[in-house]
N, C-alpha and C positions, 0 to 999 in steps of 0.2 A: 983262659977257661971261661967257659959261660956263666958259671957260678960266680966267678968273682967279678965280672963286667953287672950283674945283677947288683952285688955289695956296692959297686961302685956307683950304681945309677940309683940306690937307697940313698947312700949318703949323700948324693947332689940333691937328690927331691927333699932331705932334711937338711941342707944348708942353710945356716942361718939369716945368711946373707941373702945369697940366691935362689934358693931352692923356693919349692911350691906353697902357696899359702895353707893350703888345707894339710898337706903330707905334714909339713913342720908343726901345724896345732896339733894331730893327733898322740892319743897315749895308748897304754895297754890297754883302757877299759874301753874305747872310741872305737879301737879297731877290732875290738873281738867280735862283735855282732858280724862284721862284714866277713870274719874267718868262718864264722858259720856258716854263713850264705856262699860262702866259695866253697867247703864242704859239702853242701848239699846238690849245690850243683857240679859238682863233681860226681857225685852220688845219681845225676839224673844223666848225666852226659855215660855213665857206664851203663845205666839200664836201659839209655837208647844202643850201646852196640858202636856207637860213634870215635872211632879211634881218633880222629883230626881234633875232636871235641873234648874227648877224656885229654889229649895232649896238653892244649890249651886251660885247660877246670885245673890239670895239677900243675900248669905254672904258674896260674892264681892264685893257687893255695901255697905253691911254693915262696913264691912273695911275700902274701900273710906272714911267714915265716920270719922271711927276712924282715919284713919291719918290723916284726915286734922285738926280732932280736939289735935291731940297732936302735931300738928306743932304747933298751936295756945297756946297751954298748955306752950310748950317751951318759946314761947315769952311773958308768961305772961298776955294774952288778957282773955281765958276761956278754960272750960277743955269740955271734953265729957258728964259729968253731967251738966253744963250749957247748953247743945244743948239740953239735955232731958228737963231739966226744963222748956228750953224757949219755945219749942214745947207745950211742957204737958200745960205753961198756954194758949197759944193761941189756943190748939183746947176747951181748958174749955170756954175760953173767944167768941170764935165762936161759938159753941154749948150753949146759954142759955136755948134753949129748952131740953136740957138733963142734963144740970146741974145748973139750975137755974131755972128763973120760968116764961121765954116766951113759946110760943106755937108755933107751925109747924105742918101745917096739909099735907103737900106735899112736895116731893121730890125736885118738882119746886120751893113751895115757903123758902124751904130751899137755893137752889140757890139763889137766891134774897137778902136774908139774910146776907148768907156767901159774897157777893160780896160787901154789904151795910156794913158790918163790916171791909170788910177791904181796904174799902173809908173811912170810918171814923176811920182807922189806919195810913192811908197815911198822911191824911190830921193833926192828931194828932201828927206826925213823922216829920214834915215839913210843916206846912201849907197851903193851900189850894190847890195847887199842880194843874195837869190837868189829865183830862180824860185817857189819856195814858199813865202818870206817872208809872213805876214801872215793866214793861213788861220785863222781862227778855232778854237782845240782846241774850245770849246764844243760847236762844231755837231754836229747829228745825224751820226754815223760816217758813213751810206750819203752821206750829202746832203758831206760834208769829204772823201770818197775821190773823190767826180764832182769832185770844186772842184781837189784835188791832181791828177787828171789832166787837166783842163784846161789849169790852167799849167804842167803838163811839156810837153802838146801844145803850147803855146804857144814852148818851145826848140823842137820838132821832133821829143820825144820824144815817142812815141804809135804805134796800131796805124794802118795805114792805111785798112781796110776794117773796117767792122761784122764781114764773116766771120772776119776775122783775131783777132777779140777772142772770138766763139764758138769759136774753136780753143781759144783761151787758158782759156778755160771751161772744158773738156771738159780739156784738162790737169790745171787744177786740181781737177776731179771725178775723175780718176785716182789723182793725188796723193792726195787724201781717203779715196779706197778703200786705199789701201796703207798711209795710217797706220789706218786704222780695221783692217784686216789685222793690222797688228802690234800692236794694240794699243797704242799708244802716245797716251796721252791730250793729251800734251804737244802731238804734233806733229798729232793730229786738229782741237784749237784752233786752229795754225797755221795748218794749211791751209784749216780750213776761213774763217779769217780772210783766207788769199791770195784762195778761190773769191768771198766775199761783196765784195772788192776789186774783182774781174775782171768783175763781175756789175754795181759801178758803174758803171764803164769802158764797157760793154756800152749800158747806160741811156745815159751820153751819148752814145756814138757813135750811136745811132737814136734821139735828141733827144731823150726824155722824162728825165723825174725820176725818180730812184730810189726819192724818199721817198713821190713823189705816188702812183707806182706799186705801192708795197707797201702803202698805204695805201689804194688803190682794192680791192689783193687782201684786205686783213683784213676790208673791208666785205662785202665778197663770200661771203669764209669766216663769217664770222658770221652773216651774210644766210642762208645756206643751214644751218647748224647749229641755228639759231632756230629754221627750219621743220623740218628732222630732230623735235627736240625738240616745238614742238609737235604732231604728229601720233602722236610716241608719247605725250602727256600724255593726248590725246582717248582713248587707253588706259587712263589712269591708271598710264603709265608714264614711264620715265625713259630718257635713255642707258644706263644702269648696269645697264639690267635687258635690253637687247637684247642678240645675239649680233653679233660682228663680221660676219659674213653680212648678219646684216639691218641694219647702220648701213653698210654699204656700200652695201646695194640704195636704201636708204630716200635715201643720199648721191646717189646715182645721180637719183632723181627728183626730187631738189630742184634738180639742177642741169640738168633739164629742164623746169623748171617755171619757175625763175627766171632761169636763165641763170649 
């Protein structure tokens, strides 16, 4: 099987003897950063449409896998068949309505569920815990502020309406102009850390992702900056050499051109 010729080509690249200089020095914390970046690009290989690509991004990520499970193997904690198992029980044990015998009439109220089961993991794991117990610090900021106010909506703490979280916006873009007023670098960081919060918050409450979102807009800024560029190249020019007049106008028809 392919999976275990992967197991097998882990444990040669951590040979102690033989294996690779760099594969043998790394640990859990060395290789995490790179599991991110194979996530992410994974993340960018689906939002190109790229089937050869997304193939390749989730055997990179799959690897990440495998090494961190045989650095663990090494010290004796669990091997790569414990990660399968520990998964395999928790989506049976999430899933009663498909392998047991509750019911789920909605995709929604599946949500509901999944979040209620593992509240009452937390809480079985540690004891009664709080509401925002267990949020991963890792995660992307934008994608960890939508997670943090989900489970305060989840007490009851939350805006009620979409329009009421646009208020809160515009507060906070208030607030940004009166430190940026006084100059205060301090409190411009602040806030403008409050306004990128409330911007979350925003995202969730009219159901999109914040990450996916800003990531459709970099494509977009790009997309059109590309073509800025080249139309002044067909010049034998650059950005650097246009006047802000003309990378405005030139911005203007790329974004009728492209959209």
């Amino acid at each position: 099987m392919s999976i275990e010729r992967l197991r097998a080509i882990m444990v040669a690249l951590r040979d102690p003897e033989r294996g690779c200089p760099w594969d043998r020095e790394q640990t859990w914390s060395t290789i995490a950063p790179h599991t991110l970046e194979e996530a992410f690009e994974l993340a960018d290989a689906i939002e190109h449409g790229d089937a050869r690509h997304v193939r390749d991004e989730l055997g990179d990520l799959l690897f990440q896998v495998v090494f961190q499970a045989r650095i663990a193997e090494e010290q004796g904690l669990f091997d790569l068949d414990a990660v399968a198992g520990a998964i395999s029980d928790k989506l049976e044990r999430r899933h009663p309505h498909v392998f047991g015998t509750a019911t789920v009439r909605s995709a929604d109220e599946q949500t509901r569920a999944w979040e209620e089961h593992k509240a009452a993991e937390r809480r079985a794991a540690g004891g009664e815990g709080g509401a925002l117990d267990g949020i991963a610090l890792g995660l992307p900021a934008l994608t960890r502020a939508a997670k943090l106010g989900k489970r305060a909506a989840g007490v009851r703490f939350d805006w009620t309406r979409p329009l009421d979280v646009v208020d809160k916006v515009e507060e906070e873009c208030t607030e940004l102009r009166e430190a940026l007023a006084a100059n205060n670098a301090a409190a411009v960081a602040e806030e403008l850390g409050d306004l990128l919060f409330s911007i979350a918050q925003l995202a969730r409450h009219v159901g999109a992702d914040p990450e996916a979102a800003l990531r459709a807009t970099n494509a977009k800024f790009e997309r059109r900056f590309r073509r800025m560029e080249q139309w002044l190249a067909e010049q034998g020019r650059s950005p650097r050499d246009a006047a802000p007049d003309e990378l405005e106008a030139l911005w203007a028809r790329a974004k009728q051109e492209r959209g």
